[in-house]
Backbone as CSV, one residue per row, in Angstrom:
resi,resn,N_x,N_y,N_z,CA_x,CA_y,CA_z,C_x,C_y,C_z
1,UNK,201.122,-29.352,-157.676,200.413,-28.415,-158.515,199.179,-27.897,-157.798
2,UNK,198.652,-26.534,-158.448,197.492,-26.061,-157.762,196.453,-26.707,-157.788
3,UNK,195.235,-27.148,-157.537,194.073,-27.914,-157.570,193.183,-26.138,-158.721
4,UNK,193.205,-26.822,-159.533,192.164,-25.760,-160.158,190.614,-26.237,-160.833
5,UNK,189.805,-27.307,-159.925,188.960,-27.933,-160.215,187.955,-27.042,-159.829
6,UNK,187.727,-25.835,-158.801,187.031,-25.155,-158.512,186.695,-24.192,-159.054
7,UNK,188.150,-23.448,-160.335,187.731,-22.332,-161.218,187.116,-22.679,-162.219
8,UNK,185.738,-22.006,-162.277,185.287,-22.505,-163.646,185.418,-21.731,-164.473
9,UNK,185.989,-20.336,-164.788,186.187,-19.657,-165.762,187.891,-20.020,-166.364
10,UNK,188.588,-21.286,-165.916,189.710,-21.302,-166.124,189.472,-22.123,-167.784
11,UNK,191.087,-21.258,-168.727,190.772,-21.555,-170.062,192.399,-21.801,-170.188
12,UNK,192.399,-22.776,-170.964,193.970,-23.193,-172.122,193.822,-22.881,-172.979
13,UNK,194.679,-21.622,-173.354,195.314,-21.251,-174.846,196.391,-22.138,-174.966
14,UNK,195.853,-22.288,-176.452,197.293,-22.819,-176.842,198.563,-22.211,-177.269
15,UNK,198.713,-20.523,-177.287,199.587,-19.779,-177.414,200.249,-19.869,-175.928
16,UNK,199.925,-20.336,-175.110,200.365,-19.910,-173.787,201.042,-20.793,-173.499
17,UNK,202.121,-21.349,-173.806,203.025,-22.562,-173.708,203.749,-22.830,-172.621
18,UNK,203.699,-21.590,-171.189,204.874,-21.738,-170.216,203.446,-22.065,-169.057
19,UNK,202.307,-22.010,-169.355,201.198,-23.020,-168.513,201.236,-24.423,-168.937
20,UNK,201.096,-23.889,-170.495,200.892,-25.706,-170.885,202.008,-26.665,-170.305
21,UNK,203.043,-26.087,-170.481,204.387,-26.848,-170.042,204.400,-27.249,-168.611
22,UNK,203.627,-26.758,-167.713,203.458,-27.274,-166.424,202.312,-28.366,-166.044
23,UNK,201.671,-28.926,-167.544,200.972,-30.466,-167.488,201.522,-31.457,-168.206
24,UNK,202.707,-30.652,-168.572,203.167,-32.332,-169.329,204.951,-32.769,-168.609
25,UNK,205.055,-34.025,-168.323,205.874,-34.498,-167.845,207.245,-34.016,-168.773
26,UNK,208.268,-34.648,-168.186,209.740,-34.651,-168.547,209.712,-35.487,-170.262
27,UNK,208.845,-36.143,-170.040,208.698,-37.738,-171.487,207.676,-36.475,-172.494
28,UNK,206.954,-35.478,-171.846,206.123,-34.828,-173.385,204.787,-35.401,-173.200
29,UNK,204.522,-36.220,-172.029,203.120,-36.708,-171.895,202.398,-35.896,-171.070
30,UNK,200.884,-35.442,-171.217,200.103,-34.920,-170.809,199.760,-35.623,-169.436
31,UNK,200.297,-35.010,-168.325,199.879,-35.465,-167.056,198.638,-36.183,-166.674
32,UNK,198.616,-36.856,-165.583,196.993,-37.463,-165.380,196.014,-36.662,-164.417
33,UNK,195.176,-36.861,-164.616,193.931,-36.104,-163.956,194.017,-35.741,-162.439
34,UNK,194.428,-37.177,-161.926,195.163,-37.801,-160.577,195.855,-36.743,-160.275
35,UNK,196.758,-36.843,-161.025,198.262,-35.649,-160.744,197.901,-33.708,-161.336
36,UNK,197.197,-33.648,-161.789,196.672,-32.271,-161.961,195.642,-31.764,-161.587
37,UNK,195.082,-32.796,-160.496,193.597,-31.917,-160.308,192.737,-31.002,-160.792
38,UNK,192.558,-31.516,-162.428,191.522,-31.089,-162.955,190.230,-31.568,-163.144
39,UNK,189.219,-31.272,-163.726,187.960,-31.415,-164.284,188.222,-31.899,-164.922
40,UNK,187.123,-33.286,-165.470,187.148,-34.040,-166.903,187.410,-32.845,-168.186
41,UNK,186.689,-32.169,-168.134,186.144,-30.867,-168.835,187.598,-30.141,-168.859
42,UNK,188.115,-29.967,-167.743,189.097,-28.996,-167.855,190.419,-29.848,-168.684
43,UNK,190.221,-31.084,-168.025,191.513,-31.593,-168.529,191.403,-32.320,-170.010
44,UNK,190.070,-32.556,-170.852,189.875,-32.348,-172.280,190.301,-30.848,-172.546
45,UNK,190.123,-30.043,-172.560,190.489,-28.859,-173.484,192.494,-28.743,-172.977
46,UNK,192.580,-29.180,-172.152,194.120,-29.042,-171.894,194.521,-30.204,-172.693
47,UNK,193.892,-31.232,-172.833,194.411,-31.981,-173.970,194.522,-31.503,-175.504
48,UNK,193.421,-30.511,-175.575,193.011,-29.913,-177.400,193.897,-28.651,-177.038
49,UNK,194.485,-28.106,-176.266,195.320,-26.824,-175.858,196.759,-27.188,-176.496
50,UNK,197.412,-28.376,-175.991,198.576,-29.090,-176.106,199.022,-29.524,-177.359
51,UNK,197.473,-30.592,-177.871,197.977,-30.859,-178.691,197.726,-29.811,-180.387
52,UNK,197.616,-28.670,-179.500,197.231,-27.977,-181.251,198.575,-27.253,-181.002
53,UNK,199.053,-26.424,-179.516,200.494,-25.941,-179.989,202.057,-27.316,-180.429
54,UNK,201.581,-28.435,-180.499,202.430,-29.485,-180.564,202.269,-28.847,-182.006
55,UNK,201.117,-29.219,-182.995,200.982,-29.141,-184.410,201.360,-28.020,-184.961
56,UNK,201.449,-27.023,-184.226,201.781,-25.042,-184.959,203.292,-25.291,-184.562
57,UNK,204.078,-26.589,-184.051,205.770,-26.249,-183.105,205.796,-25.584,-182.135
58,UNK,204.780,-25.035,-181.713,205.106,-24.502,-180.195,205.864,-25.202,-179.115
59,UNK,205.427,-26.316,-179.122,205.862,-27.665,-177.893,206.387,-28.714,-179.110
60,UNK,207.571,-29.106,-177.961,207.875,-30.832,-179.022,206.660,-31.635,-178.599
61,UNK,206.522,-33.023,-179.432,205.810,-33.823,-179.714,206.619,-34.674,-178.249
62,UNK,208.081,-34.787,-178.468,208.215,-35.862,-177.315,209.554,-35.006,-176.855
63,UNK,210.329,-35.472,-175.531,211.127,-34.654,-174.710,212.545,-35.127,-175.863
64,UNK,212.932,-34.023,-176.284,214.445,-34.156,-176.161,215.387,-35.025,-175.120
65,UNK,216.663,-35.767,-176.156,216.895,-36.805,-174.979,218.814,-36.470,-175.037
């Protein structure tokens, strides 16, 4: 993945589901910091990004099996 720890104008919508879908694993879990090279900062709001299109059905809750 890209390292995007350097953009600071970078933002997660939660309408935008084909970004979000590139931090969460095969299982529906929100990748680790480690593995996405984000900001504490960045990678809280990608957590509140995720889990609000989980709650509207945008994204499943866990991977189809």
């Amino acid at each position: 993945m890209r390292r995007l720890k350097n953009d600071p104008d970078l933002y997660f919508d939660y309408r935008d589901v084909k970004t979000l879908q590139r931090y969460v694993d095969i299982y529906g879990r929100i990748e680790p910091v480690a593995k996405t090279g984000l900001s504490a900062k960045q990678q809280r709001q990608l957590a509140v990004a995720v889990k609000r299109a989980r709650h509207i059905a945008l994204m499943p809750f866990v991977a189809s099996a």
